[in-house]
KOLSEMI-796401 format. One line per field, with one value per residue (C-alpha): residue in one letter; x, y, z. Coordinates in Angstrom, 3 decimals. Example, Ala and Ser with C-alpha at 12.3 -4.5 7.8 and 13.67 -1.06 7.14 Angstrom:
! residues 2
aa (A|S)
east (12.300|13.670)
north (-4.500|-1.060)
up (7.800|7.140)
This chain:
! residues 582
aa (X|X|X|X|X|X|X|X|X|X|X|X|X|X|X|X|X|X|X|X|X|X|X|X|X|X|X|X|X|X|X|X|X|X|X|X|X|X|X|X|X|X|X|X|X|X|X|X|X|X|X|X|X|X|X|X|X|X|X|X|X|X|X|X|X|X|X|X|X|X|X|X|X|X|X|X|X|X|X|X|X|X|X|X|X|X|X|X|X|X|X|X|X|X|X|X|X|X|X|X|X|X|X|X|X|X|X|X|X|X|X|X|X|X|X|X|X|X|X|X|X|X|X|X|X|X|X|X|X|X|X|X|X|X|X|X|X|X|X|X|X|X|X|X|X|X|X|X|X|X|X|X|X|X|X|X|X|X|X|X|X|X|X|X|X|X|X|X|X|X|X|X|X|X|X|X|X|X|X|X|X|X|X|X|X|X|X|X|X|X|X|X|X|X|X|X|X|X|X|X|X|X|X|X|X|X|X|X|X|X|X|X|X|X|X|X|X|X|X|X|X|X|X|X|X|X|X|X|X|X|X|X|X|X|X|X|X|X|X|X|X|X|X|X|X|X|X|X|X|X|X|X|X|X|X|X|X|X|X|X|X|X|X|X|X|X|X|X|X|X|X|X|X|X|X|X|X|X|X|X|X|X|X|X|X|X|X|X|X|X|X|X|X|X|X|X|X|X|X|X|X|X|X|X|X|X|X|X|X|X|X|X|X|X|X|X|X|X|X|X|X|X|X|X|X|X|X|X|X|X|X|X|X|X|X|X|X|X|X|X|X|X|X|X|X|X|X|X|X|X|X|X|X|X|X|X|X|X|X|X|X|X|X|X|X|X|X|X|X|X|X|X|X|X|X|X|X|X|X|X|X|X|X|X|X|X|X|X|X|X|X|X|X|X|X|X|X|X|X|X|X|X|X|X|X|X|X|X|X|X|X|X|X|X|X|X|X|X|X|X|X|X|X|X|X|X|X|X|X|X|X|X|X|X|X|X|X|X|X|X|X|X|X|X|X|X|X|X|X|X|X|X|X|X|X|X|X|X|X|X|X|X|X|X|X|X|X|X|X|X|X|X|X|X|X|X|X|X|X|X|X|X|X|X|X|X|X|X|X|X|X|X|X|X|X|X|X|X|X|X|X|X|X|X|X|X|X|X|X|X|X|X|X|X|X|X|X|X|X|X|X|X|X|X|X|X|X|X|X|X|X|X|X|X|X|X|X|X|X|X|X|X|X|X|X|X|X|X|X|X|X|X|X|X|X|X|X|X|X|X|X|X|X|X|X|X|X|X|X|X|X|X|X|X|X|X|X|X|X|X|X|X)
east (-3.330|-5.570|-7.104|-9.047|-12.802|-11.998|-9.935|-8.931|-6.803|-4.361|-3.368|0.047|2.486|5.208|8.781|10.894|14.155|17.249|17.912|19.074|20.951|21.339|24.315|22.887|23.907|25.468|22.699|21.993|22.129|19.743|17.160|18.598|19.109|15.297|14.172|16.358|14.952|11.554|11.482|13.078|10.540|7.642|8.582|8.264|6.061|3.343|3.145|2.511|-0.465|-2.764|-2.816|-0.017|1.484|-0.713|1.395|4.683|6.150|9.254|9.953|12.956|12.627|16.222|16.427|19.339|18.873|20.280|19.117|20.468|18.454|18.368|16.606|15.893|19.274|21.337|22.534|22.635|24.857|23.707|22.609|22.928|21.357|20.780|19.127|17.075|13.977|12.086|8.789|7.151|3.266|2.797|-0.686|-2.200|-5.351|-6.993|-7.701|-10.973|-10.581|-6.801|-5.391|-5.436|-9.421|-11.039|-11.569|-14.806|-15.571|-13.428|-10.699|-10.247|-6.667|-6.371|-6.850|-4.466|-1.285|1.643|4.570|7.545|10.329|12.712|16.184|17.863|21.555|23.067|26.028|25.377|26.048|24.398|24.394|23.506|20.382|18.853|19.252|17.203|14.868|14.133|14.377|11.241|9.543|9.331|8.587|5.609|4.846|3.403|2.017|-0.241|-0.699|-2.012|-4.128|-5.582|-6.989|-8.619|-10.522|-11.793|-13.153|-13.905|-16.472|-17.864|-19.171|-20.241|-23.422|-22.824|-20.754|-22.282|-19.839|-18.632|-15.734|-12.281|-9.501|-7.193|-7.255|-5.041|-3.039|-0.468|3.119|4.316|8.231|10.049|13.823|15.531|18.751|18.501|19.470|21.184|20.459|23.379|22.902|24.561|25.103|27.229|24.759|21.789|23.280|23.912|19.858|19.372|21.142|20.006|16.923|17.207|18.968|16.580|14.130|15.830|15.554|11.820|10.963|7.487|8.915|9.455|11.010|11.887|12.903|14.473|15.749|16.366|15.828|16.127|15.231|16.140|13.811|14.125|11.866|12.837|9.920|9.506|6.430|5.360|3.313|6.434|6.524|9.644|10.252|13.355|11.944|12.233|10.890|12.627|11.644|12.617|11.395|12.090|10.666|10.388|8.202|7.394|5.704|5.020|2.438|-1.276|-0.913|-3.468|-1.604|-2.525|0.140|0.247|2.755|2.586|4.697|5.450|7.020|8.168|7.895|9.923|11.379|14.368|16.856|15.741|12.381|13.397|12.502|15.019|16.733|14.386|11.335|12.521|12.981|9.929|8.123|9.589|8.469|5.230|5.544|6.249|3.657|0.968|2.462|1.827|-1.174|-2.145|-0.604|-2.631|-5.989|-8.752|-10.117|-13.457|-16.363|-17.998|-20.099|-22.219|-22.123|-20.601|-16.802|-14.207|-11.631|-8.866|-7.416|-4.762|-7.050|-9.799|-7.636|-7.134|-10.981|-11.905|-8.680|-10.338|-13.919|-14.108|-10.655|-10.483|-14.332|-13.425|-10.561|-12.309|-11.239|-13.018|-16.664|-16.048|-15.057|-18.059|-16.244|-16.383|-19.233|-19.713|-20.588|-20.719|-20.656|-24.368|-24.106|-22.279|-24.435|-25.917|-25.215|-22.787|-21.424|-22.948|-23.202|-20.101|-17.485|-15.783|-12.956|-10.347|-7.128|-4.136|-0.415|0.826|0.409|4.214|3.269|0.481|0.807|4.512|4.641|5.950|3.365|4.345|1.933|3.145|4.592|5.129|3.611|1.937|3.350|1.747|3.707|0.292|0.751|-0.590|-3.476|-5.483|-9.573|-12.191|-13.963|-17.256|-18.149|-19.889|-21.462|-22.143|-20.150|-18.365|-15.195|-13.432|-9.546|-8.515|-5.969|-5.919|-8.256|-11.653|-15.371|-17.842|-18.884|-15.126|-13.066|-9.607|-7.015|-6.339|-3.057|-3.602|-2.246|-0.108|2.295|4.814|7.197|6.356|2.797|0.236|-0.861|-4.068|-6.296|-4.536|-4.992|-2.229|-3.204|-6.432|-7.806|-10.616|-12.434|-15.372|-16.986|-18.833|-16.154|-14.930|-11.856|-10.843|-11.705|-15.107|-15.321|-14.761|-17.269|-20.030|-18.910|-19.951|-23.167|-24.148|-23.768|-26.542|-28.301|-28.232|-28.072|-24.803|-22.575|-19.204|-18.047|-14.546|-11.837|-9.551|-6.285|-4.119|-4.587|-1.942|-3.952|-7.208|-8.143|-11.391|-13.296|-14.999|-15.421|-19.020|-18.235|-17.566|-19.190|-18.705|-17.018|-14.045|-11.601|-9.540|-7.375|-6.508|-3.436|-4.495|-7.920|-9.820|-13.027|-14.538|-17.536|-20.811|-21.030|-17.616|-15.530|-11.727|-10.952|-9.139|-6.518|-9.004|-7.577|-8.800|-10.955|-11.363|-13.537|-15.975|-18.981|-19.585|-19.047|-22.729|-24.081|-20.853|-21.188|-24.402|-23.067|-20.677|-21.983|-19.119|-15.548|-12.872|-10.576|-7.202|-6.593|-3.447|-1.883|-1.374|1.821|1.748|1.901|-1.027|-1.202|-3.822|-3.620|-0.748|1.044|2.319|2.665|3.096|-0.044|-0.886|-4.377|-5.232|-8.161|-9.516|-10.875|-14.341|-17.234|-19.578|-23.014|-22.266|-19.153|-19.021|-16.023|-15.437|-13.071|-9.876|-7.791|-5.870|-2.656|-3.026|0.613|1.400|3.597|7.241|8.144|11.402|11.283|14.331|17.413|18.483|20.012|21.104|22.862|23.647|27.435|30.406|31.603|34.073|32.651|31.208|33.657|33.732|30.954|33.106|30.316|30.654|29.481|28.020|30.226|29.609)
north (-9.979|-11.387|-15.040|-16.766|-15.548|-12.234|-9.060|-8.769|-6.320|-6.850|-4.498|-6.164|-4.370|-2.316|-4.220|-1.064|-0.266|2.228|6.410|9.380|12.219|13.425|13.830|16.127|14.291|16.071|17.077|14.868|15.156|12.225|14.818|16.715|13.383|12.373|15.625|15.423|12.283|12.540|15.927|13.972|11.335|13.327|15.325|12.643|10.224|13.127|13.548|10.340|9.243|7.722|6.946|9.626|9.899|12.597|11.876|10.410|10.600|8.699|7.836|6.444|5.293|4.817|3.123|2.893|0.359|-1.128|-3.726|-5.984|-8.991|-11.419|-14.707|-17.082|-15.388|-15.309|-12.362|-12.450|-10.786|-6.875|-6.390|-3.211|-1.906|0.284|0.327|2.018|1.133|2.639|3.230|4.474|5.806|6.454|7.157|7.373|8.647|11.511|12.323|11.194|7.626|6.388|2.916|2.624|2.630|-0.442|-3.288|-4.949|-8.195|-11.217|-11.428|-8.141|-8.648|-7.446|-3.622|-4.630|-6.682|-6.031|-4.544|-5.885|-3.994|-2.425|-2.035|1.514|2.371|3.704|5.755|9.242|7.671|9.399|7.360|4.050|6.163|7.561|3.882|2.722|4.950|4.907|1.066|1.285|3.995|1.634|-1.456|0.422|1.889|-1.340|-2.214|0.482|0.025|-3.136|-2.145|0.593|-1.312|-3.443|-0.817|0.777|-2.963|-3.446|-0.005|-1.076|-4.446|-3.496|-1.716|1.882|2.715|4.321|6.829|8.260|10.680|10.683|8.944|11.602|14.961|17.785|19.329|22.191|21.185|20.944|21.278|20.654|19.340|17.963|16.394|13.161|12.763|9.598|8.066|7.650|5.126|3.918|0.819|-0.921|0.851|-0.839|-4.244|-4.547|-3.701|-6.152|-8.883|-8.244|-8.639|-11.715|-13.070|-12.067|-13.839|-17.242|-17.821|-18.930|-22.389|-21.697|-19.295|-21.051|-18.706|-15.305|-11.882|-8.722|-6.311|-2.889|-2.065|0.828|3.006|6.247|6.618|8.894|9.624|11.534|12.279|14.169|14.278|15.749|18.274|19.984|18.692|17.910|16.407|15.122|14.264|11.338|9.856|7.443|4.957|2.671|0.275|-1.119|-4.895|-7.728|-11.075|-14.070|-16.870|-20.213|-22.864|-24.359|-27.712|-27.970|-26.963|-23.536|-21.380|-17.658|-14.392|-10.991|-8.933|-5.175|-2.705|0.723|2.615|6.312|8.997|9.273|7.744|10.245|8.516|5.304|3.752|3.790|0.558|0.919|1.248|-1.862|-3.737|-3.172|-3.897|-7.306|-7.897|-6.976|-9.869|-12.896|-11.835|-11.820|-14.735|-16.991|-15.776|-16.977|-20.390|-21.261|-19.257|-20.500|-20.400|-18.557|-20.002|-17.643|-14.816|-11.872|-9.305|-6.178|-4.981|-2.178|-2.027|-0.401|3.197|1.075|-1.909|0.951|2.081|-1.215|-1.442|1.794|0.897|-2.271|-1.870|2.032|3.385|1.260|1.625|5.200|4.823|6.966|4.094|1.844|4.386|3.977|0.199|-1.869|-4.853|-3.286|-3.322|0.648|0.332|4.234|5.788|7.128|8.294|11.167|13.816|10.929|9.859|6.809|7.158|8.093|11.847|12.399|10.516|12.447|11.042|12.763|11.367|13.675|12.507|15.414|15.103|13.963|13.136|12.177|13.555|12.670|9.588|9.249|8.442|5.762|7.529|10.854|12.163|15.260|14.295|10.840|8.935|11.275|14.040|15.646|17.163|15.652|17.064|16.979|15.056|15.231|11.954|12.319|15.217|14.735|11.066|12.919|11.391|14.829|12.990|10.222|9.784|10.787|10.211|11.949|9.128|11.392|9.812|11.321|14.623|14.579|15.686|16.447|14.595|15.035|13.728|10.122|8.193|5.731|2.850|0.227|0.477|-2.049|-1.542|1.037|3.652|3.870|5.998|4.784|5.560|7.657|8.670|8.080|9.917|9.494|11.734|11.902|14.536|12.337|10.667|9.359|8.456|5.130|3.359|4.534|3.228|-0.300|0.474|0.929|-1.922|-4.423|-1.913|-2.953|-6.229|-6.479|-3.893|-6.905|-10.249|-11.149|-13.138|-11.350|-8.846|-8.542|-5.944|-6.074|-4.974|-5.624|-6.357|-7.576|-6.547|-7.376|-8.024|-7.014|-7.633|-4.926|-6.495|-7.577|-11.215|-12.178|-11.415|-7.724|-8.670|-8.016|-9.789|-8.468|-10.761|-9.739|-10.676|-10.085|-10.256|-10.213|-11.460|-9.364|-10.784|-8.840|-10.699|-8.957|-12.203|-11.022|-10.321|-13.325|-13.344|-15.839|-16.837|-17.877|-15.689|-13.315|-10.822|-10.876|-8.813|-6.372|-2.742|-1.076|-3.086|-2.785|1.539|1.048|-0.479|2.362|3.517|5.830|6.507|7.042|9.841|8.270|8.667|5.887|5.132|1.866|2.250|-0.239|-1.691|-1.582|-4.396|-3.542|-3.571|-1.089|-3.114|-2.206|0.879|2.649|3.648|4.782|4.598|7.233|6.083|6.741|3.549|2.296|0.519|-1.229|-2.556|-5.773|-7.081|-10.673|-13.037|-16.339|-19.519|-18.639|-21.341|-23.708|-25.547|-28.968|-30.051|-31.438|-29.398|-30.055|-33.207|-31.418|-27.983|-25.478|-25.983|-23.758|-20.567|-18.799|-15.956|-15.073|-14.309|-13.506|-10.180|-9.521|-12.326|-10.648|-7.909|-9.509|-7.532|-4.286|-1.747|1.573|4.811|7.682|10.380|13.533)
up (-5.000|-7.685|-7.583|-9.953|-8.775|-9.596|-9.357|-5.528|-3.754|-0.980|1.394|3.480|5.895|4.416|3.178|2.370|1.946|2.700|4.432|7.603|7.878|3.676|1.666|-1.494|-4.856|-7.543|-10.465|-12.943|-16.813|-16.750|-17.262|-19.925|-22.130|-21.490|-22.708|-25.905|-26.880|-26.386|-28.549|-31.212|-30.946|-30.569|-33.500|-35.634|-34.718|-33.900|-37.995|-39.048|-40.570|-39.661|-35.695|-34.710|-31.373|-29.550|-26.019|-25.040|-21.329|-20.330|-16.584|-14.973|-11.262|-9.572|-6.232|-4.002|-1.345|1.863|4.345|7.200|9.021|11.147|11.101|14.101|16.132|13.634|11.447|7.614|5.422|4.562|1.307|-1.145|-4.151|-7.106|-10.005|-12.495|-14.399|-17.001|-17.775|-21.086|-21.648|-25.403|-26.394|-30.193|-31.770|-29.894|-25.897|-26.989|-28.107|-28.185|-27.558|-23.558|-23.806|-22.196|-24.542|-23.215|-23.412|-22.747|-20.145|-17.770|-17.883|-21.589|-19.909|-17.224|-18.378|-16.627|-19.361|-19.215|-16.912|-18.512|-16.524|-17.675|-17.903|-14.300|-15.937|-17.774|-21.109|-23.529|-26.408|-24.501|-22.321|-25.909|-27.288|-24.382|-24.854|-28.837|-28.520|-25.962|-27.827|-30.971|-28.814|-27.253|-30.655|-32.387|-29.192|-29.287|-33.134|-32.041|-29.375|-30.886|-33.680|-31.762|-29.443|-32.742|-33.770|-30.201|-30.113|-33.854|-32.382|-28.703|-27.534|-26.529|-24.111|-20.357|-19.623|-22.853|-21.017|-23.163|-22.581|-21.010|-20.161|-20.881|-18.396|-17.737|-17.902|-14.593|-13.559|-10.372|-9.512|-6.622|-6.412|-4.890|-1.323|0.224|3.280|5.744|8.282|12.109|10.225|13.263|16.219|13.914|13.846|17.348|18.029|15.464|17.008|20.147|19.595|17.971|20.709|22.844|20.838|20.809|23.954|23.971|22.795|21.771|18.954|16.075|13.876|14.408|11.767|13.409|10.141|8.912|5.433|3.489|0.119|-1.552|-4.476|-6.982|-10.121|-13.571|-15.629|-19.404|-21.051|-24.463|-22.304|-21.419|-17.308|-16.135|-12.708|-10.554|-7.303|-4.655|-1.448|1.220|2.790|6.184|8.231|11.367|11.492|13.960|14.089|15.867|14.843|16.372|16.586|18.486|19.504|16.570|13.751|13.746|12.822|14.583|13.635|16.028|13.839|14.454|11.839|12.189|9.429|8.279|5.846|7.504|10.723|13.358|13.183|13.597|16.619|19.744|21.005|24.456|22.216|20.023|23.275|24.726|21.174|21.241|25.155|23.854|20.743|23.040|25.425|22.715|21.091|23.915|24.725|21.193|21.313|24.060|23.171|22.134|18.337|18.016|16.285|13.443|14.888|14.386|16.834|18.446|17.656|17.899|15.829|16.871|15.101|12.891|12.334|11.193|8.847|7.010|6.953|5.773|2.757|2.063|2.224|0.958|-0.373|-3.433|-4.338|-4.454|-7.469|-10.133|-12.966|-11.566|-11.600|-15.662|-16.012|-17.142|-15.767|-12.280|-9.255|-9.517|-5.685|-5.212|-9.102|-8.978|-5.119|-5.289|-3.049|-1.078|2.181|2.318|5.808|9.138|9.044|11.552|9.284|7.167|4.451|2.374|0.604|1.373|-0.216|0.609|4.015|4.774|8.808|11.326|14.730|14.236|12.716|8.676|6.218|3.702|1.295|0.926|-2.419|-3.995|-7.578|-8.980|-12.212|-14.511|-13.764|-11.788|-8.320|-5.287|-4.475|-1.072|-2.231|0.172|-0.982|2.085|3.841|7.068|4.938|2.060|-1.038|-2.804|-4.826|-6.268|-6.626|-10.063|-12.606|-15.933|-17.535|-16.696|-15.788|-16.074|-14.291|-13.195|-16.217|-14.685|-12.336|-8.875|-8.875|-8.047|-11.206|-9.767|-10.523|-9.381|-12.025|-15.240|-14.652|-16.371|-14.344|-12.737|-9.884|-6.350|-2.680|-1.008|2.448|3.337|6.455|8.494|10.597|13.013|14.616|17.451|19.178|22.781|24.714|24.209|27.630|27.202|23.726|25.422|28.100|25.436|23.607|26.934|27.036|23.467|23.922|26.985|24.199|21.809|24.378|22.959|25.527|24.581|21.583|20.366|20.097|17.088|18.176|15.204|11.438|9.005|5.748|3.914|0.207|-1.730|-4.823|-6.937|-10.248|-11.733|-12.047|-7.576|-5.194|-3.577|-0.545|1.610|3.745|6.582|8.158|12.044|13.781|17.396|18.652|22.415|23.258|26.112|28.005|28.867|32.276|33.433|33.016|32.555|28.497|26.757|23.792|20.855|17.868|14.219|12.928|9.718|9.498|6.472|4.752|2.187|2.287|2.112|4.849|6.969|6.882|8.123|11.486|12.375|16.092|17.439|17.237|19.456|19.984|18.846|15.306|14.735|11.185|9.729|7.226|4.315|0.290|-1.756|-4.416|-7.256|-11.298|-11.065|-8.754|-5.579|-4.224|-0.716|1.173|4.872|6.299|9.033|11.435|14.921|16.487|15.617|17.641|15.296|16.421|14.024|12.339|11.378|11.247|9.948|10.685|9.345|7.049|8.829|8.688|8.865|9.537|13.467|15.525|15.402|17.453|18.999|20.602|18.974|20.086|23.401|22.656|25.417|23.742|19.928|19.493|21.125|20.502|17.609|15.673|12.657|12.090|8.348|7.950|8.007|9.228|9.292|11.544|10.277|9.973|12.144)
């Protein structure tokens, strides 16, 4: 999420789409008529003179998607997808200067303009595909034209550049093909959870609005480059939401959401595990309503494993994105610390998308290979503190020359180093209840009346760039002050937690023993893309928070209207759902 003081980055919870038990597609000659095209291009605009085409890859992401949901007790109609976009990287000049080089000076967002989306052809027509394609190819063509001449003018009238590494590296051609796989769901089983569950929510007053939904995605990418790689492979995504929201009596407005994120049905959550998930909602929802706000504050904290995870993202993962080690518009918080200590010495930190699970639970960040046709490869960023890596793409920095398969993209957007997993680790931890024990025991340490336990975050945004401030947000949904004195805890409200990330490493005392993952989208200059955050739980000595942003509308003069159950049985059969066939 960008605003106006700078380049910020927003980390929210996952909205997926569509999958279980796989039906194996037919191949494709999608493939096939990529490949054709792109030698045919290549083989002519590679000649031309001057600025010839060095590098062409075309990508086509097709998503099939399903979803059903429910909204304050009431069902909606499902809806269906599919579609396929394109996206085209053409690159002129030389791997050492070419036209996606940073043009300095002036507004960031020249490097980082969205490109238009390009919707594809769905049928194997082969005349219509290869018009798509050459039509984009010569679109893209005098756009880089363009841009190229003004990075050469750009270079002429700047001073010298600090990190002088090309523009891309080369790479071996790298092939792999799967057919694509389609997700089969209990569609009439899934609607009944739904709708019980949003009956059960409607029948408390202090909820003002309520979501229960399933949603659903098989994604599949086709990739040719001019280095010979050619790729068919997918991922799927689901996810299991619910929310409540209500209101304080002073405007306030308060949302205890929970999501359950997986690759395929048999990881979905059970209806006794949904039920007891929404139990859990109204409980903390209440509590909230009628907590009290806290005033800002400087003192002890834990955040909990999936909280931990959103802070490490925020204040560390995207400060590790080699691009932004080159950028001269960026903060370059840790590009002349490699070999030095960053973290206490019993933290350790790698990015891992090939890591497909967590101690059985799906990890939205898992894939096979990035948007540039690389592999996925497994980067221990800090070793016991000691900064050893960043996340590459093939744009090299310096003293890192090659990628490690982190060039990523939502589709329309150019692709740059991303997250994927990102793991934590500690070697000095403790079991949870005595992580909470030391927490009241560094609070007498430090004379502070109470410290706080974050129990659940719903994202975070930071700022990197030169021109703001380098801070972070982190916005918690559920927090609970717990007293030095031995008073019981209490649910507090209204508070986000603030700081910057070099002081905040500094504060890391001990962690616990119960590494959680926090499944979610990742909004940057390549747009959104699926991320998980692995983290045990964390005690800080210091974490400070801040009064949160306020809604300044009264509470609504009538409670909702009583709803003592959602439907009669029978009543949506409109809806024509089907079973999954054994």
């Amino acid at each position: 999420m960008y605003q106006r003081v700078g380049r910020w980055f927003a980390l929210v919870l996952a909205l997926t789409f569509l999958l279980p038990g796989s039906i194996r597609a037919a191949s494709s000659p999608l493939l096939d008529i990529m490949q054709q095209e792109l030698i045919r291009s290549m083989t002519h605009l590679s000649s031309i003179q001057p600025d010839s085409v060095y590098f062409l890859q075309y990508e086509v992401i097709e998503e099939r998607g399903w979803g059903l949901d429910a909204r304050d007790g009431g069902l909606l109609a499902p809806s269906s997808s599919f579609s396929r976009s394109l996206d085209l990287d053409l690159r002129l000049g030389s791997t050492e200067l070419d036209n996606t080089h940073e043009i300095r000076g002036g507004n960031w967002r020249n490097n980082f303009r969205p490109r238009r989306i390009i919707a594809f052809p769905i049928e194997a027509d082969t005349g219509a595909i290869r018009a798509a394609l050459w039509s984009e190819t010569e679109y893209q063509l005098q756009r880089a034209r363009e841009r190229y001449t003004k990075v050469l003018s750009n270079r002429q009238v700047k001073v010298a550049e600090e990190d002088l590494s090309p523009d891309f590296s080369t790479a071996a051609p790298q092939t792999f093909e799967e057919s694509s796989t389609y997700t089969q769901l209990d569609t009439l089983a899934w609607r009944d959870i739904i709708r019980q569950t949003a009956s059960y929510f409607s029948q408390f007053d202090f909820i003002y609005e309520s979501r229960v939904g399933l949603r659903a995605a098989d994604r599949t990418a086709y990739l040719v480059n001019s280095d010979g790689s050619r790729q068919a492979h997918e991922n799927h995504y689901l996810r299991f939401s619910l929310s409540v929201s209500g209101m304080a009596q002073d405007g306030m407005e308060l949302y205890r959401p929970e999501t359950f994120s997986a690759a395929t049905p048999a990881h979905l959550p059970d209806e006794a595990t949904v039920q007891a998930a929404a139990e859990r909602l109204v409980g903390e929802l209440k509590a909230l309503i009628n907590a009290p706000i806290v005033e800002p504050y400087i003192g002890p904290a834990i955040l909990r494993n999936r909280a931990s995870g959103v802070f490490f993202h925020e204040i560390f993962g995207h400060r590790i994105e080699a691009h932004r080690q080159k950028s001269v518009s960026e903060g370059q918080t840790f590009t002349k610390k490699v070999g030095e200590e960053i973290l206490p010495t019993f933290i350790s930190v790698y990015d891992d998308p090939t890591l497909s699970t967590f101690k059985g639970t799906d990890l939205r960040g898992y894939y096979r290979f990035d948007d540039q046709g690389m592999p996925g490869e497994r980067v221990t960023v800090v070793d016991k503190g000691i900064l050893r890596n960043f996340l590459c793409s093939r744009s090299p920095i310096a003293n890192f020359p090659v990628s490690n398969g982190h060039g990523r993209r939502e589709s329309g957007f150019q692709v740059v180093s991303r997250m994927g997993n990102l793991l934590v680790e500690s070697a000095k931890t403790v079991p949870y209840p005595r992580l909470r024990e030391m927490l009241v025991e560094e609070c007498r340490t430090q004379k502070k009346p109470y410290g706080l336990i974050f129990d659940d975050i719903s994202g975070g945004f930071t700022q990197t760039g030169r021109e703001g401030p380098q801070a972070f947000k982190v916005l918690p949904l559920l927090v609970t002050r717990v007293y030095a004195d031995g008073r019981p805890d209490e649910v507090v409200r209204g508070v986000d937690i603030v700081g910057t990330p070099l002081t905040s490493f500094s504060k890391i005392l001990v962690t616990g023993d119960d590494g959680g993952v926090f499944n979610g989208t990742c909004g940057a200059e390549s747009g959104w893309v699926p991320v998980s955050a692995v983290s045990p739980s964390i005690l800080v000595s210091e974490i400070e928070v801040e009064k949160r942003e306020k809604e300044q509308e009264k509470p609504p003069i009538l409670s909702p209207p009583a709803r003592k159950s959602l439907h009669a049985p029978g009543d949506l059969d409109d809806l024509e759902p089907r079973r999954a066939q054994n």
